[in-house]
C-alpha positions as CSV (number, residue, x, y, z in Angstrom):
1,X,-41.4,25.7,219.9
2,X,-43.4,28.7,219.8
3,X,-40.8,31.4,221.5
4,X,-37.0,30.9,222.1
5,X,-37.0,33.7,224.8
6,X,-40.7,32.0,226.3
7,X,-40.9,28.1,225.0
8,X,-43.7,27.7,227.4
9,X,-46.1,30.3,225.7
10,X,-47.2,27.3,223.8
11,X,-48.1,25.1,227.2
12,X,-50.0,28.3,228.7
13,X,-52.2,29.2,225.9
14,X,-53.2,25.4,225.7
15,X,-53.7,25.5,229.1
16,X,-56.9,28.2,228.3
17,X,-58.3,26.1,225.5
18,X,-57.8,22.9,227.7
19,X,-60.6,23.9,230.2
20,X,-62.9,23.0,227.5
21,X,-61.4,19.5,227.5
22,X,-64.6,17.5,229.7
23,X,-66.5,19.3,226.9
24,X,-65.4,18.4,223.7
25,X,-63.3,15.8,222.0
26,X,-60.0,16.5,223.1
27,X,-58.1,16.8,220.4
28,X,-60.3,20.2,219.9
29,X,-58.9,21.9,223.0
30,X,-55.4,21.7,222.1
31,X,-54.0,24.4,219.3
32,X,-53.5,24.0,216.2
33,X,-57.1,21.7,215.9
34,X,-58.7,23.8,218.7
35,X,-59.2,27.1,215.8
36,X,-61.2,24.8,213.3
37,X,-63.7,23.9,215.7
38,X,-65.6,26.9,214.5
39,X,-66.1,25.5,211.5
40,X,-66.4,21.5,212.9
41,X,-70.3,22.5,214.3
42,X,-71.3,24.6,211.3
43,X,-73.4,20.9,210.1
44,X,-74.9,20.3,213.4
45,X,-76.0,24.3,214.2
46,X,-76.5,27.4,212.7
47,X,-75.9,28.8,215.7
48,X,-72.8,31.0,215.2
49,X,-72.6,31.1,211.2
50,X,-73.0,34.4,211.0
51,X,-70.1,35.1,213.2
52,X,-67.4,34.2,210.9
53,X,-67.6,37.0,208.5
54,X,-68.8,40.6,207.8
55,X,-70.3,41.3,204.5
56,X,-68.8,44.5,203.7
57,X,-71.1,45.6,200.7
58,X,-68.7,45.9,197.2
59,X,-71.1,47.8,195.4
60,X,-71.1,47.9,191.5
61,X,-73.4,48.9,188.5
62,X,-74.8,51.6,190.9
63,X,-76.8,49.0,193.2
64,X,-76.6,49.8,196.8
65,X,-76.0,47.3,199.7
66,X,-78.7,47.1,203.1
67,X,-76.4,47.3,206.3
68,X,-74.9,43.7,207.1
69,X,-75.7,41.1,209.6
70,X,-75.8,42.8,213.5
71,X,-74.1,39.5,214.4
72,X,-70.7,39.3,212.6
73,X,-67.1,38.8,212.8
74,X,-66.0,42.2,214.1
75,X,-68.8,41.8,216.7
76,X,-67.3,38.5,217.9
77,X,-63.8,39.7,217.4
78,X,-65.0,42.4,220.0
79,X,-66.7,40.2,222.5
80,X,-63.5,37.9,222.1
81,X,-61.4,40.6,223.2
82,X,-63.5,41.6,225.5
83,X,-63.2,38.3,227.2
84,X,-59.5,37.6,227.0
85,X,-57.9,40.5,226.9
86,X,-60.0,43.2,228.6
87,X,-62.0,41.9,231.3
88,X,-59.4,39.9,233.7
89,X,-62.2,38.6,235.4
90,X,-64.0,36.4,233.0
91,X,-64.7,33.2,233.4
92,X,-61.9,30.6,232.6
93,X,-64.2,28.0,230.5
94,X,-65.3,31.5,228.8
95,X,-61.6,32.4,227.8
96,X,-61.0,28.7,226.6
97,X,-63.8,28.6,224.5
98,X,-63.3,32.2,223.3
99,X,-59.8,31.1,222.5
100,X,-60.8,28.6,219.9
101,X,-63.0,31.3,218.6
102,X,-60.1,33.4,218.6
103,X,-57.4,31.4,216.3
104,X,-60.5,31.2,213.8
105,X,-61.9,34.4,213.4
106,X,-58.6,35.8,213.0
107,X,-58.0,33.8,209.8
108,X,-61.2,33.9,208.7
109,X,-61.0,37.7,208.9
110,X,-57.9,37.8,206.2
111,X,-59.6,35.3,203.9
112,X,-60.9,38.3,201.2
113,X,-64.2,36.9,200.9
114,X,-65.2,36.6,204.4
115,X,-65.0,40.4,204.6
116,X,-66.8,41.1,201.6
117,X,-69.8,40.9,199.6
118,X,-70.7,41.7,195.8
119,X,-73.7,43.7,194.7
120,X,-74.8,44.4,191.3
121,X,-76.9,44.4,188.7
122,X,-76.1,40.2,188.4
123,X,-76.5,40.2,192.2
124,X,-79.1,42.2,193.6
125,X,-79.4,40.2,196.2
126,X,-75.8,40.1,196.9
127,X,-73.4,36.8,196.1
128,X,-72.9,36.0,199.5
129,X,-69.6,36.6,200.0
130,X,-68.7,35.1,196.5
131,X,-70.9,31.7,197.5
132,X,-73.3,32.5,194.1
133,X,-70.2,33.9,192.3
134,X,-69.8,31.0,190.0
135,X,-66.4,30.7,187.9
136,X,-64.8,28.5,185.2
137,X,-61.1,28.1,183.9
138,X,-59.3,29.7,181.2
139,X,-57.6,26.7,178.5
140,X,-54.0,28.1,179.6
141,X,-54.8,27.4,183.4
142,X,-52.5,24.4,183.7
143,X,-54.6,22.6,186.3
144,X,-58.2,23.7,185.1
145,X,-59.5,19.9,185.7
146,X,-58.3,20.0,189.2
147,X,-59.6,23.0,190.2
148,X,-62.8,22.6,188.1
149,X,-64.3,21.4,192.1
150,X,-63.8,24.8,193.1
151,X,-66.6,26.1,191.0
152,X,-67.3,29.3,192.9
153,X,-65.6,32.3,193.9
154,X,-65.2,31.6,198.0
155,X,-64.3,28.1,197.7
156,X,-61.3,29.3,195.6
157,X,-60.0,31.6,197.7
158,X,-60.9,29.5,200.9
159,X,-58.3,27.0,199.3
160,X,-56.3,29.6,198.5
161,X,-56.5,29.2,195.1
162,X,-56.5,25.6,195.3
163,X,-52.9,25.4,197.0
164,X,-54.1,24.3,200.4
165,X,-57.3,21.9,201.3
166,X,-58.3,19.9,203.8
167,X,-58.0,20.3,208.2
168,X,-55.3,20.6,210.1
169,X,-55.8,17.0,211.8
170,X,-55.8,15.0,208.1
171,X,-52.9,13.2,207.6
172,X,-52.0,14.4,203.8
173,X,-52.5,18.1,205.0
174,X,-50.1,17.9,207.7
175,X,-47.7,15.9,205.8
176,X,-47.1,19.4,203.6
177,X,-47.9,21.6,206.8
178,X,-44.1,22.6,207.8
179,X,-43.3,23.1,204.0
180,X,-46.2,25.6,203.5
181,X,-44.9,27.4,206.4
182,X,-41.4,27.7,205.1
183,X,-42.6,29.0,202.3
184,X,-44.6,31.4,203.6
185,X,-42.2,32.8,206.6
186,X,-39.3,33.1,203.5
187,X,-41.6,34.4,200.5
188,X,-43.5,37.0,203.0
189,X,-40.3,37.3,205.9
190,X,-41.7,39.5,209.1
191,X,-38.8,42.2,208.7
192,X,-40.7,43.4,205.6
193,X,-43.7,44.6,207.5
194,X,-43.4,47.6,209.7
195,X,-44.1,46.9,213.7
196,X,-47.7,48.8,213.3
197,X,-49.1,46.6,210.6
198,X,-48.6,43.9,212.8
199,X,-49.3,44.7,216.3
200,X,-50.9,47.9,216.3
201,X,-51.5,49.7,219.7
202,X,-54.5,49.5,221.4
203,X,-55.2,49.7,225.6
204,X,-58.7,49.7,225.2
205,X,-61.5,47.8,223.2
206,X,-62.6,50.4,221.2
207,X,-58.9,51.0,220.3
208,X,-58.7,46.8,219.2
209,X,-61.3,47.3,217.1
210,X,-60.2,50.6,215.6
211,X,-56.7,49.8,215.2
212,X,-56.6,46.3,214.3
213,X,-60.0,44.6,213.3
214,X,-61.2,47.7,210.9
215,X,-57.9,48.0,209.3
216,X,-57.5,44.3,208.9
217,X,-60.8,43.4,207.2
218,X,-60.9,46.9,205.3
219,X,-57.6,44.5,203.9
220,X,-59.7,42.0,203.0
221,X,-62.2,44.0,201.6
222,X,-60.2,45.7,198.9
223,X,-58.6,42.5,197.9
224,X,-61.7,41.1,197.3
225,X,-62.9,44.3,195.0
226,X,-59.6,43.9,192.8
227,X,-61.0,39.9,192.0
228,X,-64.4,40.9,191.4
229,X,-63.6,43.4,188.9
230,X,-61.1,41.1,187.3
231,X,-63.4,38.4,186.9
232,X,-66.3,40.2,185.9
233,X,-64.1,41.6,183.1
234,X,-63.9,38.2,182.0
235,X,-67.2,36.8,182.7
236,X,-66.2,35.1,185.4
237,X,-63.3,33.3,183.7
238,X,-59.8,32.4,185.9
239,X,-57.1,33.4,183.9
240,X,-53.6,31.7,184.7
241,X,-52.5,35.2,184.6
242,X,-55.2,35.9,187.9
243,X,-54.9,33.0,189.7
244,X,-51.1,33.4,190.2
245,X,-51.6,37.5,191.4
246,X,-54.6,35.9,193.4
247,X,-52.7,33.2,195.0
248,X,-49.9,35.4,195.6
249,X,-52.1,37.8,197.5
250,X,-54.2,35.1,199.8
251,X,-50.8,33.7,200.5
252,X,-49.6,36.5,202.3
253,X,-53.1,37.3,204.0
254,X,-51.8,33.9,205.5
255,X,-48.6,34.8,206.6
256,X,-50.2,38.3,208.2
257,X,-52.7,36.8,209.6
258,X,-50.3,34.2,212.0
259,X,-48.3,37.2,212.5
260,X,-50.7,39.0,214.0
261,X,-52.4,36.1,215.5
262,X,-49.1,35.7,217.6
263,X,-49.1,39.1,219.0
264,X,-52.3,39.0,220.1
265,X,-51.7,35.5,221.8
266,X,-49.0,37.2,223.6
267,X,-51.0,40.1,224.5
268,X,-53.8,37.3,225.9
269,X,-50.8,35.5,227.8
270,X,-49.4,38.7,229.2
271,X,-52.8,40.2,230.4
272,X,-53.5,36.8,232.5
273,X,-49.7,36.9,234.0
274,X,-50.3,40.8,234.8
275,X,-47.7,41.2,232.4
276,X,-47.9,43.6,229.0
277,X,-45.3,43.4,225.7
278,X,-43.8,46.1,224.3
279,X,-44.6,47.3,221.1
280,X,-41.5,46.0,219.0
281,X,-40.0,42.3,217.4
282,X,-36.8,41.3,217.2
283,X,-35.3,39.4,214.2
284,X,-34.4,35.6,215.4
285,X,-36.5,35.5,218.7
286,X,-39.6,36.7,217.2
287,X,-39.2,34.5,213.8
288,X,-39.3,31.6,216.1
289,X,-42.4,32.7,218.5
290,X,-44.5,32.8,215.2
291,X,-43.5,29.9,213.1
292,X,-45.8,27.2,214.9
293,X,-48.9,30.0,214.6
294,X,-48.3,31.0,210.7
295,X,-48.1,26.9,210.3
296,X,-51.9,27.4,212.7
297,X,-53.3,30.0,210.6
298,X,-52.0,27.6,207.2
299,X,-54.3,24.7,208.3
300,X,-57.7,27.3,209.6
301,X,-57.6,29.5,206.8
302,X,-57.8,27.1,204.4
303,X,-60.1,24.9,205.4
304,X,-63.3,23.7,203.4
305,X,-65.0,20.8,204.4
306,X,-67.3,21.0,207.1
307,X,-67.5,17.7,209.1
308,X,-70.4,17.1,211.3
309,X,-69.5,17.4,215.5
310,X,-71.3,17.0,218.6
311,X,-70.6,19.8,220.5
312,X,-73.4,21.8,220.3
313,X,-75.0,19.8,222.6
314,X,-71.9,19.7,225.1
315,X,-71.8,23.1,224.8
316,X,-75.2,24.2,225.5
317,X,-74.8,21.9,228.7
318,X,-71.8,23.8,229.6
319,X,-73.6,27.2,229.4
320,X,-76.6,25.8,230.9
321,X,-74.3,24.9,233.6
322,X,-72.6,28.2,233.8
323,X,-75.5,30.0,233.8
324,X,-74.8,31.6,230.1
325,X,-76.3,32.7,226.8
326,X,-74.7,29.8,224.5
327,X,-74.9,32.3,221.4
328,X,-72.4,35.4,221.6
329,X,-71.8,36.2,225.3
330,X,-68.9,34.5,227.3
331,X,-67.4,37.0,229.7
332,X,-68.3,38.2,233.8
333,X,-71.8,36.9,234.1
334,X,-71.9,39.5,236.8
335,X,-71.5,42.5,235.7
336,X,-74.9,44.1,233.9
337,X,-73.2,45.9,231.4
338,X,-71.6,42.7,230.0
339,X,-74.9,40.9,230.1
340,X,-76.1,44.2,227.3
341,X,-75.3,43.9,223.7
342,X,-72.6,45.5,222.9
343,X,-71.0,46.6,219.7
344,X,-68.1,48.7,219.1
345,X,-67.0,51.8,216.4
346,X,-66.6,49.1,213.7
347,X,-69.7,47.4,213.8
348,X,-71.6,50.4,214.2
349,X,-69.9,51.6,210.8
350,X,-71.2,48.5,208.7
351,X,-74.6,47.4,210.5
């Protein structure tokens, strides 16, 4: 069940991902477990790590950040939309595989500290998007031996907090899936958000990026300012005190992100029927379309473990075989001006 008023939405976006399906394992080109594929690879290439976040510089103790990474998350968020949304032409295997890129990089873009990176005087170097930001646990933090494995900034709040581990095909994740997303749709309900926070308007590329992206990952960004300066403050101590406001916060970066994730599905699903949505949500109907996706962005954003997968290979054969760069570009192989690189209004403001 993804949408009362359109129960096949569901079928048709599969149907994108599914073109991938001589490819990969199968089981990867059928949503939810298509979106962690993106992080399935990340032990047999290197390929595309720098794709799943942009280091927005949080500068402290008067240090100043170098530009980040030309290759990012807002410049694959661009390309993505480029390919599914924008350019009805592209290539269907390109739109399946930019699809699993798509369910991804969207929750990878609310996670705080995939947006964000600290430089100071203890990092001159930068952290690496909390990676060197080492932390321990206050005596009043009830489960301090528990979360003592997330010894570092990022794994904590890629485990948001240490409520959610694991990938959404492991049995003991799944088991607590539909609960999590319960929780979440009641604890951060859609009526609370108004109709542009969620599905701002955009008709072009430039306007996607502008609109949503920035916005989105400027989100992230200050989130991730607010836990640095609380944990410098206490030398890198997690109070019980933080970790509930922190848990609180990545919790809802959650619920957002499979909000927004279904509108943009939609949009995806309307632009390859020649059909467009109107900018509003209704109460019931929509509540419905985005249950299954908050339950898809529960198991991506969370997870931790990268698993080893063999389909770098498969997909370097399926470029070869389509004539494509296997790195960053996936849309008309035609036309010259998608064979450029090219990098929209947000990208050009952080690299």
């Amino acid at each position: 069940m993804l949408s009362e008023e359109d129960p096949s939405l569901v079928d048709r976006v599969n149907q994108i991902t599914q073109v991938e399906s001589p490819y990969f394992d199968e089981k990867y080109t059928t949503l939810p477990v298509a979106g962690t594929w993106m992080d399935k690879i990340k032990d047999d290439t290197n390929t595309f790590d720098t794709q799943h976040y942009l280091d927005i510089p949080v500068e402290r103790d008067g240090v100043v950040a170098p530009r980040p990474d030309r290759t990012n998350i807002a410049t694959s968020l661009e390309m993505i939309s480029d390919t599914l949304i924008f350019s009805p032409k592209s290539h269907a295997w390109g739109k399946g595989l930019t699809m699993m890129m798509l369910v991804h990089f969207v929750g990878d873009m609310h996670q705080p500290l995939h947006a964000s990176e600290l430089w100071s005087n203890e990092f001159p170097d930068g952290d690496q998007g909390g990676n060197l930001f080492k932390i321990t646990y206050a005596e009043d933090v009830p489960d301090a031996g528990k979360l003592a494995q997330y010894n570092q900034m990022h794994l904590l709040f890629d485990a948001c907090g240490g409520l959610y581990t694991g990938y959404a095909e492991d049995a003991d994740f799944n088991a607590n899936l539909r609960k999590n997303t319960d929780e979440l749709m009641r604890d951060f309900p859609i009526e609370n958000y108004p109709i542009e926070k969620l599905n701002p308007s955009y008709t072009t590329k430039e306007e996607f990026m502008n609109n949503a992206v920035q916005p989105w990952l400027t989100e992230s960004n200050d989130i991730a300012a607010w836990a640095y300066d609380q944990l410098i403050a206490t030398g890198h101590q997690v109070s019980q005190a933080f970790l509930q406001e922190a848990r609180q916060k990545l919790r809802e970066r959650v619920a957002l992100a499979g909000y927004r994730l279904s509108y943009i599905l939609k949009r995806v699903d309307y632009t390859m029927r020649g059909k467009y949505p109107t900018a509003s949500k209704s109460g019931t109907d929509y509540e419905s379309a985005t249950y299954v996706l908050v339950a898809i962005l529960t198991a991506l954003v969370i997870a931790i473990v990268f698993v080893a997968f063999g389909g770098v290979t498969k997909l370097r054969r399926l470029c070869k075989d389509n004539d494509m760069d296997p790195r960053v570009r996936f849309v008309d192989v035609d036309s010259p001006e998608n064979q450029a690189d090219r990098y929209g209004s947000l990208s050009n403001s952080y690299v």
